[in-house]
MIMAR-861499 format. One line per 5 residues: number of its first residue (from 0); their letters; for each residue x, y, z of N, C-alpha, C. Coordinates in steps of 0.2 Angstrom, whole numbers. Example, Ala and Ser with C-alpha at 12.3 -4.5 7.8 and 13.67 -1.06 7.14 Angstrom:
! MIMAR-861499
0	as	66:-28:39:62:-22:39:66:-16:39 ~ 64:-11:35:68:-5:36:64:0:39
***
This chain:
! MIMAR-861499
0	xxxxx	-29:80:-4:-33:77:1:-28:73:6 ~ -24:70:5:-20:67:8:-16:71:12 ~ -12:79:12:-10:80:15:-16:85:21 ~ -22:86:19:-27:89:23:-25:82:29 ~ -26:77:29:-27:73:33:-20:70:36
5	xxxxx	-16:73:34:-8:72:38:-9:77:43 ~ -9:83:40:-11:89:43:-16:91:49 ~ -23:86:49:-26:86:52:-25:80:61 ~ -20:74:58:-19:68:63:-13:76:66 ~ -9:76:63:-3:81:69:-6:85:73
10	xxxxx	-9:88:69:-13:94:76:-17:90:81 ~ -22:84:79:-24:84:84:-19:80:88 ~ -15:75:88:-10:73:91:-6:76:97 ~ -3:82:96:0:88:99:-6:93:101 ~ -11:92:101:-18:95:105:-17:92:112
15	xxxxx	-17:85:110:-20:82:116:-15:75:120 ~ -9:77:117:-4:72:117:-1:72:125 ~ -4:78:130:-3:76:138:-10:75:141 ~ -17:73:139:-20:74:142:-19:67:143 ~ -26:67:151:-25:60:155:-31:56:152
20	xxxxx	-31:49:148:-34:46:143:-35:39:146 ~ -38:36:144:-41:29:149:-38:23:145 ~ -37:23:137:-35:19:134:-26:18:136 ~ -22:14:137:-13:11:137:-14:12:130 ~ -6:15:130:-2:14:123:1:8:121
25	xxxxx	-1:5:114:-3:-2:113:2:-2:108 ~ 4:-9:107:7:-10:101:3:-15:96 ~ 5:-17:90:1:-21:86:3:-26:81 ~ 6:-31:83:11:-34:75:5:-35:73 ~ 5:-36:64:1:-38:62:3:-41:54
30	xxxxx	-3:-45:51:-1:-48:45:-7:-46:40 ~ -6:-43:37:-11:-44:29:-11:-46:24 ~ -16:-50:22:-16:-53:15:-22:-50:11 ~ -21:-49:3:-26:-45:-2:-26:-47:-7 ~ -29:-44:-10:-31:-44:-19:-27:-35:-21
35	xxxxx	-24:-35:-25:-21:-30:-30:-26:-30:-35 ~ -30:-23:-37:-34:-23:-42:-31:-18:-45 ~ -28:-16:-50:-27:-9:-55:-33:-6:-58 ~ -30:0:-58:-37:5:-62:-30:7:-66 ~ -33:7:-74:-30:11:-78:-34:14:-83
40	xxxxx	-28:19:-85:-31:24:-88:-28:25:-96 ~ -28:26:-102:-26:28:-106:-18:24:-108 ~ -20:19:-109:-16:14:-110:-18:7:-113 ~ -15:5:-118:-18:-2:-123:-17:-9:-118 ~ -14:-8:-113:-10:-13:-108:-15:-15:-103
45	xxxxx	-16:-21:-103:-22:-24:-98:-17:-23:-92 ~ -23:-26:-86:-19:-27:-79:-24:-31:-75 ~ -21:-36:-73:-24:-41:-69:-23:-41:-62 ~ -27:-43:-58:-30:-43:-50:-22:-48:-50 ~ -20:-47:-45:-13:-51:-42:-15:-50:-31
50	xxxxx	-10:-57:-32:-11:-56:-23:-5:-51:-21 ~ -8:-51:-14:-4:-45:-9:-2:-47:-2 ~ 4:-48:1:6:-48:9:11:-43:11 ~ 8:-40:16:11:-36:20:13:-40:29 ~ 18:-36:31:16:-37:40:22:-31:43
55	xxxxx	21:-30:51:23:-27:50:22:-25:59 ~ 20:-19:62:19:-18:68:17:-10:69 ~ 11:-9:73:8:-2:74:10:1:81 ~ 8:5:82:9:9:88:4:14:90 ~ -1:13:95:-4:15:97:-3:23:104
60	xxxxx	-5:28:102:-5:33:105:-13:36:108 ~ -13:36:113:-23:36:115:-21:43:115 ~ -28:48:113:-29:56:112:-36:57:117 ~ -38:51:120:-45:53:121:-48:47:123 ~ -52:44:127:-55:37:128:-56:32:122
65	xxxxx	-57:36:117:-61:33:111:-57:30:105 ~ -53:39:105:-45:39:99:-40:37:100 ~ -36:35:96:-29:34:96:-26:36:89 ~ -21:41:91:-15:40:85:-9:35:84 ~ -12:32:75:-7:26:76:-3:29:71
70	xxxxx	4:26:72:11:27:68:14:19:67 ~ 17:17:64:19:11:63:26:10:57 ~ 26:5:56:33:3:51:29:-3:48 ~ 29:-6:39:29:-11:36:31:-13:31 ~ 31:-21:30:34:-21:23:28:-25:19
75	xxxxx	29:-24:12:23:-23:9:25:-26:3 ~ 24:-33:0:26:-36:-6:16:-36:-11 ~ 20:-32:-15:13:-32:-19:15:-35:-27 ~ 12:-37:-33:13:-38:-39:7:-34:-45 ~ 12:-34:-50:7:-32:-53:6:-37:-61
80	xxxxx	3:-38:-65:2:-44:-67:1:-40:-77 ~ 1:-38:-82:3:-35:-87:1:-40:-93 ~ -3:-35:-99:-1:-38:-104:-2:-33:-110 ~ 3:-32:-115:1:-26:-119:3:-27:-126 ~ 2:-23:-129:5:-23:-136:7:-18:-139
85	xxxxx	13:-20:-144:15:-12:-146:13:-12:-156 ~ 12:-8:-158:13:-8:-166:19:-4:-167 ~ 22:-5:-171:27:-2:-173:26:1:-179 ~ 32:1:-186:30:5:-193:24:3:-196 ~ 21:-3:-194:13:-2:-197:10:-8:-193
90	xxxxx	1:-8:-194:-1:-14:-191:2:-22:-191 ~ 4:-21:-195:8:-29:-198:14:-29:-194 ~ 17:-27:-189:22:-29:-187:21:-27:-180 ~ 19:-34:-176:15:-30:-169:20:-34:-164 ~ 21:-32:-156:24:-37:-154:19:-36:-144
95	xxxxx	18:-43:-142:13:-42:-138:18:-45:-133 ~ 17:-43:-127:20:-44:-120:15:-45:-115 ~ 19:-52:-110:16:-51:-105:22:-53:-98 ~ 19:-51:-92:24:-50:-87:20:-48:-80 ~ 25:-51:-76:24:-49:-69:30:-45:-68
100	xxxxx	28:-39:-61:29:-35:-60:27:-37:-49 ~ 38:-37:-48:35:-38:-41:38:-31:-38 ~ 34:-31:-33:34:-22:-31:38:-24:-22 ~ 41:-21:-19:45:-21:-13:43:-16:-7 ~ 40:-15:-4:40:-7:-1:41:-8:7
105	xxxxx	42:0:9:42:0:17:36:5:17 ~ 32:4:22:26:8:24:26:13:29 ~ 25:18:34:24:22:36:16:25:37 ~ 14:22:42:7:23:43:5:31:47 ~ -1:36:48:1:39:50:-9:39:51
110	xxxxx	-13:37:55:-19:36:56:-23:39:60 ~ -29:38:62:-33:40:68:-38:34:68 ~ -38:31:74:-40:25:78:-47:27:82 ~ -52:23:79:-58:22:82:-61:17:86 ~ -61:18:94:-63:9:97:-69:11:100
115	xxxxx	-72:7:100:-78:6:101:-79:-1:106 ~ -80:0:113:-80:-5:117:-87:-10:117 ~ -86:-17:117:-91:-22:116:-93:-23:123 ~ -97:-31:124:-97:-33:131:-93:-38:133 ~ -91:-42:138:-85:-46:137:-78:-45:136
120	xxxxx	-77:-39:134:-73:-38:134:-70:-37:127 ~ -73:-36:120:-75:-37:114:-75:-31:112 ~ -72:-28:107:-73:-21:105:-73:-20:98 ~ -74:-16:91:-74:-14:87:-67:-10:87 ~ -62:-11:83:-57:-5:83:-56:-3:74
125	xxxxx	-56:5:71:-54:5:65:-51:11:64 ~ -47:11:59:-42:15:60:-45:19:51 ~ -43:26:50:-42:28:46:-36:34:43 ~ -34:35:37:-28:39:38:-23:39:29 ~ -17:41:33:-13:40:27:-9:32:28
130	xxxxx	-5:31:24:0:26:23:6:28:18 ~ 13:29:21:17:31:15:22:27:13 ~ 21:24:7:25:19:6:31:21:1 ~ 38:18:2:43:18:-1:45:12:-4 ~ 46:13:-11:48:7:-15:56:7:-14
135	xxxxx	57:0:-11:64:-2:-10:66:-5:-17 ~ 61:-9:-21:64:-12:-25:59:-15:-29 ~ 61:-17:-36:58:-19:-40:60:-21:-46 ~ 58:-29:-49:59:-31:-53:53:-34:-59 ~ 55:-36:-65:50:-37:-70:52:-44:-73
140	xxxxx	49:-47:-74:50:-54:-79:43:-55:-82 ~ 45:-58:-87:40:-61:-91:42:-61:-98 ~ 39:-63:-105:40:-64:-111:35:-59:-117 ~ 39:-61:-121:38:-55:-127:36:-60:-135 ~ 33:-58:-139:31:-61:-146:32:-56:-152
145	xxxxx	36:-57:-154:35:-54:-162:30:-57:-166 ~ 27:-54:-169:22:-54:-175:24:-51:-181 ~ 23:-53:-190:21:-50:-194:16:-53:-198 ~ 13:-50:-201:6:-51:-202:4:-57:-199 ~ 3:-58:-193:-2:-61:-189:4:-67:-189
150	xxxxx	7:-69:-191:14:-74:-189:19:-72:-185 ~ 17:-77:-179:25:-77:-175:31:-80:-177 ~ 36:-70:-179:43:-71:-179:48:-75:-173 ~ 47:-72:-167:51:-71:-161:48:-72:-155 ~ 52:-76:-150:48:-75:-142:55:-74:-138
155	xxxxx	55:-70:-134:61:-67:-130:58:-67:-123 ~ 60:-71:-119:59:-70:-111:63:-65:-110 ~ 62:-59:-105:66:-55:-103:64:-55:-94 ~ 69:-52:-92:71:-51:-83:74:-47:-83 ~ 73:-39:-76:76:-34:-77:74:-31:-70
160	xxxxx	80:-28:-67:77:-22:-61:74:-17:-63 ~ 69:-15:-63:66:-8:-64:71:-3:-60 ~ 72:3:-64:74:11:-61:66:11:-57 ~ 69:15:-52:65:17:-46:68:22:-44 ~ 63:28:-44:66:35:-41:59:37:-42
165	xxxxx	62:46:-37:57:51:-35:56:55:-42 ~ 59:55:-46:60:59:-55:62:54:-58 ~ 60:54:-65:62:50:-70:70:52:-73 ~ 72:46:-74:80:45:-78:82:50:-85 ~ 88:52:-84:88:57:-89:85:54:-95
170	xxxxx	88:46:-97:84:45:-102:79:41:-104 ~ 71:43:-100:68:39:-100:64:37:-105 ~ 63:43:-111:59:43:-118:52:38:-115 ~ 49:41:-112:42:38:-111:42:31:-109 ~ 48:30:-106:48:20:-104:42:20:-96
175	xxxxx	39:18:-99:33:16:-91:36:12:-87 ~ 41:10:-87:45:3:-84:48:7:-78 ~ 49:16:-79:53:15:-73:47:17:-67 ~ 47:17:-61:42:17:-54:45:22:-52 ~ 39:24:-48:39:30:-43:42:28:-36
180	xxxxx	46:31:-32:48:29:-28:46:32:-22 ~ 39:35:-21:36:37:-17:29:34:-19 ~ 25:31:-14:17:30:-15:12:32:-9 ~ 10:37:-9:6:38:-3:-1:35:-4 ~ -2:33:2:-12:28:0:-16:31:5
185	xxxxx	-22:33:3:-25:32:8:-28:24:11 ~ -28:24:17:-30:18:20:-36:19:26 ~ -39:11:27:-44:13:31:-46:5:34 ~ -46:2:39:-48:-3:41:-55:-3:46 ~ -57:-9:46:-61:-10:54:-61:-19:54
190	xxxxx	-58:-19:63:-56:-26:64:-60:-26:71 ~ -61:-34:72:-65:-34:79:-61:-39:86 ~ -60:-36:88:-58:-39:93:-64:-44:100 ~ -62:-48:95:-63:-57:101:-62:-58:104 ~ -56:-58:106:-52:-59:111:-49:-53:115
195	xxxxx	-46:-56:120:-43:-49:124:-37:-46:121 ~ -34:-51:117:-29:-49:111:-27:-50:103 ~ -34:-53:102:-34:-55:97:-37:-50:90 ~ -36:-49:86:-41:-45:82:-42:-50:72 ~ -46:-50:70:-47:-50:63:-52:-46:60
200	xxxxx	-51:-43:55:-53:-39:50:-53:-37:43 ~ -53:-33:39:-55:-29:33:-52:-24:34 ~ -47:-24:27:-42:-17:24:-45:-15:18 ~ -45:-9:18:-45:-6:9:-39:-1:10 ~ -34:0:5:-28:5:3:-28:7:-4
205	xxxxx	-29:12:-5:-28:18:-11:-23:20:-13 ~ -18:16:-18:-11:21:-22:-13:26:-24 ~ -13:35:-20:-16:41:-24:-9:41:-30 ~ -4:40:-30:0:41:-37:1:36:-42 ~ 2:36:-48:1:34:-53:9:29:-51
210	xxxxx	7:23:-52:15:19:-50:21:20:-55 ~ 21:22:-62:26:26:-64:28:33:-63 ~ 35:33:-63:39:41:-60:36:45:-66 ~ 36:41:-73:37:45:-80:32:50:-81 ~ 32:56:-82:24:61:-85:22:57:-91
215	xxxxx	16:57:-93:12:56:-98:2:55:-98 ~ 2:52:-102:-6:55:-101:-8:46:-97 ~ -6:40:-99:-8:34:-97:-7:33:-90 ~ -9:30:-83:-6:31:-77:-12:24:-75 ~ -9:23:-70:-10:14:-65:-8:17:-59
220	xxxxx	-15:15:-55:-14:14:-47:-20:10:-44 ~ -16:8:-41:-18:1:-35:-24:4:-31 ~ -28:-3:-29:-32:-2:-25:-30:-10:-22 ~ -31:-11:-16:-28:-15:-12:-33:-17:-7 ~ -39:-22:-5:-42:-23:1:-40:-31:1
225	xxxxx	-42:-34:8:-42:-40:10:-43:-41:16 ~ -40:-45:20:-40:-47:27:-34:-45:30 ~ -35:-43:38:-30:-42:41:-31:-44:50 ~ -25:-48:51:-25:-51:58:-18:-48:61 ~ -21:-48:67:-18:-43:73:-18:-45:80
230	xxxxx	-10:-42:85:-12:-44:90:-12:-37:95 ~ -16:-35:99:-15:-29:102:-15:-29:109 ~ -8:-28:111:-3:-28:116:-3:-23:121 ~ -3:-22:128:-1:-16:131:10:-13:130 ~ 7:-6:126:16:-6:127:21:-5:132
235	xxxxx	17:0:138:20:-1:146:13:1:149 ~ 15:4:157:12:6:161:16:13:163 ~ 12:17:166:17:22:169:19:20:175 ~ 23:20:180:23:20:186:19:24:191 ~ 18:23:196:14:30:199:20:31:205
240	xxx	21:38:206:26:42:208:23:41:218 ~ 28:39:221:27:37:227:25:44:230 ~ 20:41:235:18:50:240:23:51:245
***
């Protein structure tokens, strides 16, 4: 799905990318705050709702009075929050884990923009599209508990960079610890403009890949909504060529 809809913003972009358009080419910093909710599948290991901040800056390209193609650049601190157990040689020898998991990304936004003119000067603008996020970095902390028959042997805090790649480690034997180092989401927002530059709104973003590199049948992916505030700027003007 995702690549239908990469696929569908280029064309029309390069359709319509000389025509004469009413909207300026804009720019947009902006800040996000969220909620991180996991969906998992096939796995003993809970996962908890954790917060989310991005910020970053868009790029507005008008295709038509109404549309724009955005492109942009972000950075995106998200966690993830864990808790799991493992059994080993028999139920009597268990050891339970819990841990956060901080995620580092740069974003790559790549959208089709909806404005909708208010009175006043007030408008609806919302964007829908891909987002391609690269994992720059990622680290794990948290603690562990030995158990035998239901008595605590052992407690070990541990801290570690997670492996992060586009393939799993020669030797990864089913370790979930190490991450994908590509995330494509789909995203979707609608924010209102109040002001002649001011905007607040609503995000949802979809991690379509499972946040580990490694194959197996278990897999975690994010779903991200919150708030989002925005300032939207003119980025020039053409000059008009003397008669």
């Amino acid at each position: 799905m995702y690549k239908l809809l990469f696929s569908l913003l280029v064309l029309l972009f390069f359709h319509a990318y000389d025509r004469a358009v009413a909207q300026e080419r804009s720019i947009e910093p902006f800040v996000r705050t969220g909620i991180v909710i996991p969906t998992v599948r096939f796995t003993n290991a809970q996962f908890f709702p954790t917060p989310s901040i991005s910020g970053g800056c868009n790029y507005y390209i008008p295709v038509s009075k109404s549309f724009s193609v955005k492109f942009g650049l972000s950075y995106e601190w998200q966690q993830m929050h864990f808790n799991g157990q493992s059994l080993f040689d028999s139920a009597s020898y268990t050891t339970l884990a819990n841990g956060l998991i901080n995620l580092h990304y740069i974003a790559l936004p790549l959208q089709l923009s909806y404005v909708i003119e208010l009175a006043d000067g007030k408008a609806l603008r919302t964007s829908l599209g891909m987002s391609y996020g690269f994992l720059m970095y990622a680290q794990t902390k948290g603690k562990s508990q030995d158990f035998i028959n239901g008595q605590q042997q052992a407690e070990t805090n541990f801290h570690y960079a997670n492996y992060v790649g586009m393939t799993p480690s020669k030797n990864y034997r089913d370790d979930r610890t190490e991450l994908s180092g590509f995330a494509p989401a789909v995203y979707m927002d609608i924010k209102y403009q109040f002001r002649p530059k001011w905007l607040v709104g609503f995000f949802y973003r979809y991690n379509i890949n499972d946040v580990s590199v490694n194959p197996g049948k278990s897999n975690v992916r994010m779903h991200t909504a919150g708030a989002v505030f925005s300032l939207y700027l003119p980025a020039w003007k053409k000059q008009k060529q003397a008669e």
